[in-house]
Structure formats: C-alpha cells, structure tokens
N, C-alpha and C positions, 0 to 999 in steps of 0.2 A: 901325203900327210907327214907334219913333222915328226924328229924320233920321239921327242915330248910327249906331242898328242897321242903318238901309239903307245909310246913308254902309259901313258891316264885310261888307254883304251884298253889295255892288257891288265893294268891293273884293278879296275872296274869288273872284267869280265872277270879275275881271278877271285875278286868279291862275290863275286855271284854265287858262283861253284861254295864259294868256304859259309858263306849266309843259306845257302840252301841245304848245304850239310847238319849244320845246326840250329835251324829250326826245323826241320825235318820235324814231324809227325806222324803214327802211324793212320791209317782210314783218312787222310786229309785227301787224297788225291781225287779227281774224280774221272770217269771213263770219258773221251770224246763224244760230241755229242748228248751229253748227258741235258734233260731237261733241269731246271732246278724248279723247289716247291714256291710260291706266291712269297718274296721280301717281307719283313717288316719298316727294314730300317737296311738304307744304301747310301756306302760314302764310295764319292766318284774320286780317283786322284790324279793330280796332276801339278808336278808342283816344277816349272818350268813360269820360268821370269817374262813370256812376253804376250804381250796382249791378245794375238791372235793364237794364240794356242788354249788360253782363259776361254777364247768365246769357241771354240771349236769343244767344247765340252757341253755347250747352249743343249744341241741336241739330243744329245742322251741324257737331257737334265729333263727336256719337251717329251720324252718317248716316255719316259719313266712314270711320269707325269699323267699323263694322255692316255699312255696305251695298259697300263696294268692298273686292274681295278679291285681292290679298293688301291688306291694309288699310297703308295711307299713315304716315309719320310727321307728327305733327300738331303744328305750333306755333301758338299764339296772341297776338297782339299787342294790349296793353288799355294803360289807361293806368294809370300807375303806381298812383294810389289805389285803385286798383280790382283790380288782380292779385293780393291778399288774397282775393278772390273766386271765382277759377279755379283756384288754385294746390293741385296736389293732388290733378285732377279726373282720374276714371282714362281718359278719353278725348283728355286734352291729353298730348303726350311733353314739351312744353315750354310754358311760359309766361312770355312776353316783358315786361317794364313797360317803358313807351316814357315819356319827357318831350315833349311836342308843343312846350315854347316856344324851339326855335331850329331850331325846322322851316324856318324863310327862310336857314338853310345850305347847305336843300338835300342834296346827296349828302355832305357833311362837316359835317352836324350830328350829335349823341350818337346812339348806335346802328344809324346807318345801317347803317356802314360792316360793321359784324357780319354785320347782313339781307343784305346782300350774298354775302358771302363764301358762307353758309350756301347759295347754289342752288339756291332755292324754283324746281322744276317750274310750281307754279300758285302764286297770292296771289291771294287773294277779298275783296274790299273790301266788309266787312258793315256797309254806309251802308242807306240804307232810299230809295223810291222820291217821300217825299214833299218832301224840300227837299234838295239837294246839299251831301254834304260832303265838300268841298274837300280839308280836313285827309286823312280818312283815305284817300281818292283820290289825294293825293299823296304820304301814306305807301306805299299800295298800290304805286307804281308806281316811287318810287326802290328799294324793296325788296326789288323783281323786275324787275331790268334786262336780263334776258335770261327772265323770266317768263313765260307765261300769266296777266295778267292780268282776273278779272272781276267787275264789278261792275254795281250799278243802272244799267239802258237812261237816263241822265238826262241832260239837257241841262246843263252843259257838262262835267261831271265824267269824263261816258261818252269823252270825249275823252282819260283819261287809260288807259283801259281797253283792253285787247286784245278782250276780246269782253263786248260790255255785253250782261246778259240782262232782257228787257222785264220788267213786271209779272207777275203773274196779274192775269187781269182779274175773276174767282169770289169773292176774300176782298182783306180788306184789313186780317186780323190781319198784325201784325208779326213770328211766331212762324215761322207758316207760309210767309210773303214771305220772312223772310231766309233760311231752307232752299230755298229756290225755287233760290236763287244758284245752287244746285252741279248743278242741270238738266245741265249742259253734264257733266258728270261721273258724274251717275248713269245715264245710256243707261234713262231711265224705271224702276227701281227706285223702288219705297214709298220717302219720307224719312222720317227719327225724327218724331213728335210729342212734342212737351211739354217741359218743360226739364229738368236735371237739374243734383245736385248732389255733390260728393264724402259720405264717410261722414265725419261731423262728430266733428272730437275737444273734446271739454268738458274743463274743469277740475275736481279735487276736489267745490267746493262746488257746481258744479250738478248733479255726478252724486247726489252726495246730495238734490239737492231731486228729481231725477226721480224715484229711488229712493223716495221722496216720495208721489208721484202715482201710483204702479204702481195700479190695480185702480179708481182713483178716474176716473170719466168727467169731463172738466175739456173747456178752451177755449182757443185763446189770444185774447186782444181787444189790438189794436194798434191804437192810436188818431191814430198820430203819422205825421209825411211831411215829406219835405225842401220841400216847398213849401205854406206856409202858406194858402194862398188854395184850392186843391184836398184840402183836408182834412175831412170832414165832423166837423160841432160834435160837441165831445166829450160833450155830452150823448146825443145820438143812441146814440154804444156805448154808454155807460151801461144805457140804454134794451134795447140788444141781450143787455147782459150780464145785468140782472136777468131778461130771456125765459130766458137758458140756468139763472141759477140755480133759477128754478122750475119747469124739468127734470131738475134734479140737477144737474148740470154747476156745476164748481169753471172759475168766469172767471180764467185770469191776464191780470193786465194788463201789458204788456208797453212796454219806453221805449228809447230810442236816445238821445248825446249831446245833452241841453238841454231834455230833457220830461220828465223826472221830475215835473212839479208838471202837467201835461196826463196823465199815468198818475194821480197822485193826485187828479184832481178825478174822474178815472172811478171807481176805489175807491170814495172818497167818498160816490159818489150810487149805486153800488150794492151792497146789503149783501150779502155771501157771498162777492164778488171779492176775488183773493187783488193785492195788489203786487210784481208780481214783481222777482227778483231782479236787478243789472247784468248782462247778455248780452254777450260779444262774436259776431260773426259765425256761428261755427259753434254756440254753445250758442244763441241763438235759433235756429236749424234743429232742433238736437236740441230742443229745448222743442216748438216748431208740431210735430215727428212724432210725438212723444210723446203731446201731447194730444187730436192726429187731427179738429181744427177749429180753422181762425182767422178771426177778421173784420178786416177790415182795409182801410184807404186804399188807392187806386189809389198804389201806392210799392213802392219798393225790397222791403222785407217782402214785400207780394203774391208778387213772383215767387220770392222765394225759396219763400216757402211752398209755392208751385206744384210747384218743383224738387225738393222733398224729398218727396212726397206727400201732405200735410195735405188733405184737404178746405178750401177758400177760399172765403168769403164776402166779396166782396173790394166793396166801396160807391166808387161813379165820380162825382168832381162837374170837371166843364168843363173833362173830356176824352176823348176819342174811345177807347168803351167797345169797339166793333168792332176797334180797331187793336189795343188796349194791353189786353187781356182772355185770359184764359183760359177760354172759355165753352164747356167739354165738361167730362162728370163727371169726377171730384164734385166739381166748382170750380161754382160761381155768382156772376156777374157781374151788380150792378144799378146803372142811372143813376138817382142820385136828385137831379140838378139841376134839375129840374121842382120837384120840391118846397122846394128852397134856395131858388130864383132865382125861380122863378113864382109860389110861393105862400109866398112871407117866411119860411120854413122852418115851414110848419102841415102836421103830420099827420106831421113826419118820425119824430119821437122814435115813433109808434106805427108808422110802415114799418118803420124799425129793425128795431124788437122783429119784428115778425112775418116779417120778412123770417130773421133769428136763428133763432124759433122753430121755424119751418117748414122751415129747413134741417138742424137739427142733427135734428128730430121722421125727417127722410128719411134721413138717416143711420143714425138707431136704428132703424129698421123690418126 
C-alpha cells in the first residue's frame, strides 16, 4: 500500500473513533444476538460507485420482501452513479442517490436531513466484513438517529452500529454475507439467494435486433471491465467464442464506454461472432437473457448477468473467486490466474475454448 493510501486509511479509521464518540447515545446499543421486533420502514445503504456492488444488495432487498410478513417498506441508499441500477426494482419502494462528498457536514450535509425525517425503524449498513467502510458506517448511522442500526461485527466501524452482526464463518461469498446482515430480522427464515433484476425496458432498435435472434442459439462474450489489469486477454474470448461458433452458437460480442476496438479485436479473430450493437444498461440485460449464455470478466456485466438469469461463464484473474463469484448453477466461476501469472499465459487461449465449450455442450444436454 502506498504511504498515501495508508496516510486516507488512518485517517478514515481516526473518523471513526471521533464520529462514534459524538454520536454516541445512551440505551442505543444493543446485546449480540439480540432479535429485533417486526420493521416498519428499512433503508439498506450502500453507497459505493459500481455496478456490482448496486445489485449485490438485490438480495436483501428479495428477503425483506419475501421473508417478513407483513413485509416492510424498503428504501435503498446507493450512490448517485449507480441508482440507474436499482431504480425500478420491484422489491425497492424507494431508491435513494446519495453524493458522499460533503459527508464531513455531518448531520447538515445533502440529504441527510431527508433520511432523517423519513423514521427508518432499522438501517443496515451493507459494508462487507473484509476492510471498514467508514463512509457508509457513517451514512448508516446519521441516517438513523433514533434507528436500529446494523452492520458488519468490524473493528472500528461496529462502533457506529447498534448491533454489529459477526461473519459467517462457513462461506466467504459476498452475496450470501451481505444477506447474513438481516439475521437479527429474519428469526432464522431461508434468505433469498442470487441477485436479481428489474424487467428491462429496451429501445426500438434492440428490440428489433432481439427480434433478430428469436430461434437462433447465440452467446453473449463480454470482454471488457472497468479495471484493466484483472481483465483476461482478449484473445482468450476470442478463443471462447470460436468454441461456441463450432456448436452453432451466434457470439455477440458485447462493449461498454471506451472498448469498442477490445470488442472488435474479438470479432476479428473469431469468424461467425456477431459486433454487437451500443447497450445501455437495461438492453445488455435484455441481450445476456435472451441469448441464455455469457462469458465474461469478473465486472460489473458478471453480476448483472447473474441478476437477470443467463447462465455465466464468468473467467477470474487476481481476485478472490470465492468472495466475488457466483458458483451454483448454471453460473460457472473459473480462476485462471495460474495460467496468466504462472505460466506467461500458455495454454489459456485453449482453457478458454474448453472451458466455453463444455459449458454451453451442459447447457444443451
């Protein structure tokens, strides 16, 4: 870590400690394990910039839902870029876009004062258990000033929390841990599995391309990810996409802002794959459900595909494939940082393929 980063990570944590001191409360705390009485009214928070971390709240939006009867009203607090994401989802009654950068107002910075007023019974601070965030820890907790706040059992953050709930200690997917949170809530009811996503509305021209694909066994191949460095070589899909063409399967190749020319070098090198058309958000969802397979970068896409039903073949390079995976059907999750990193990337472009091959061949059976 840079000294920087530590220099932002010390400083954060020092927040914590001095925002926990003054709001402090007395009777706010509550015992481990504590049940809590039936919600009125629950805001989920999360207010983190990226797409897969929006729909990784799907499921504690489903459980809340679903599993407590008479069921709760349910607000969601994300952050602004990202509230494109939820808005719309028939399990949210509301969906909050937050600005985080004048959070050092405190209780009189942008939309506090709203979260207030509103009388959140509970606020769940959907932070995860492996580094503290502060941010949403302390959105959680001006938010719900007379709350039930809860959130990850974490050192110091748990400090801003009414009742912090520990890990599981069984999985260390992220999916399942942030449903874990609302323990205190569900009196041991099943939570939702899996994510989920609104019924996507498309524009003219991709209704007509779907309209397109009707009858035709296709793919989608997503090559792309907001971080360059955990991206597997675009030759590799390539690789993937000619396996599906010589099952029949029609590859769209699919791009997000600034990869158009990373979609056409996968074209390129595989003959049959189609270029597909500009997507915004919901028309790549209708696309991956339509075509009913995607392959795809541990990114954003992943989880959305997950959300909507596609089968996912989703390829993991140096990151924690257990955490950030979807590994129950008909999702498949492989690490192939062994073969980048261990072996100068030999043998990937033919994992690829077979890895492709073998999944869509289980699909059709």
């Amino acid at each position: 870590m840079s000294w920087h980063k530590r220099l932002e990570s010390w400083a954060k944590l020092t927040l914590a400690f001095v925002a926990s001191a003054l709001l402090w409360r007395p009777r706010r705390r509550r015992r481990p394990g504590t049940r809590l009485p039936h919600p009125r009214k629950v805001l989920l928070v999360r207010p983190d910039n990226r797409v897969g971390e929006a729909l990784l709240t799907t499921p504690l939006m489903r459980t809340l839902k679903a599993n407590l009867q008479p069921a709760p009203e349910v607000h969601v607090l994300v952050h602004a870029k990202v509230a494109r994401v939820l808005t719309g989802h028939p399990d949210a009654d509301a969906i909050i876009p937050f600005d985080r950068r004048r959070l050092w107002l405190g209780a009189m910075a942008p939309g506090i004062a709203a979260l207030r007023r509103a009388r959140y019974d509970v606020v769940v601070d959907c932070a995860n258990w492996e580094s503290p965030s502060v941010t949403s820890a302390l959105v959680s907790r001006l938010a719900g000033p007379e709350a039930v706040v809860i959130g990850p059992d974490l050192w110091p953050v748990s400090r801003l929390h009414s009742l912090p709930v520990p890990a599981r200690s069984d999985t260390r997917n992220e999916a399942v841990q942030r449903t874990h949170l609302l323990t205190p809530l569900t009196n041991g009811t099943p939570m939702a599995r899996g994510l989920s996503f609104r019924e996507p509305a498309v524009g003219p021209a991709i209704h007509a391309y779907l309209e397109s694909l009707a009858g035709k066994p296709a793919a989608v191949i997503n090559p792309g990810g907001r971080l360059g460095p955990r991206r597997i070589p675009p030759m590799a899909f390539a690789a993937a996409a000619r396996a599906l063409v010589a099952l029949g399967r029609v590859p769209i190749v699919t791009w997000g802002p600034g990869e158009e020319a990373l979609a056409r070098s996968v074209v390129d090198a595989a003959p049959g794959a189609e270029f597909a058309p500009a997507t915004n958000l919901d028309e790549l969802a209708a696309l991956m459900r339509a075509a009913g397979l995607t392959v795809c970068n541990n990114t954003g896409p992943m989880h959305l595909s997950v959300a909507v039903g596609a089968p996912t073949l989703a390829f993991f390079l140096r990151m924690d494939m257990e955490r950030w995976g979807h590994a129950y059907a008909p999702h498949r999750m492989v690490d192939l940082t062994p073969l980048v990193d261990g072996a100068g990337g030999q043998g990937l472009e033919a994992r690829a393929a077979d890895e492709a091959r073998a999944f869509a061949a289980a699909l059709s059976a």
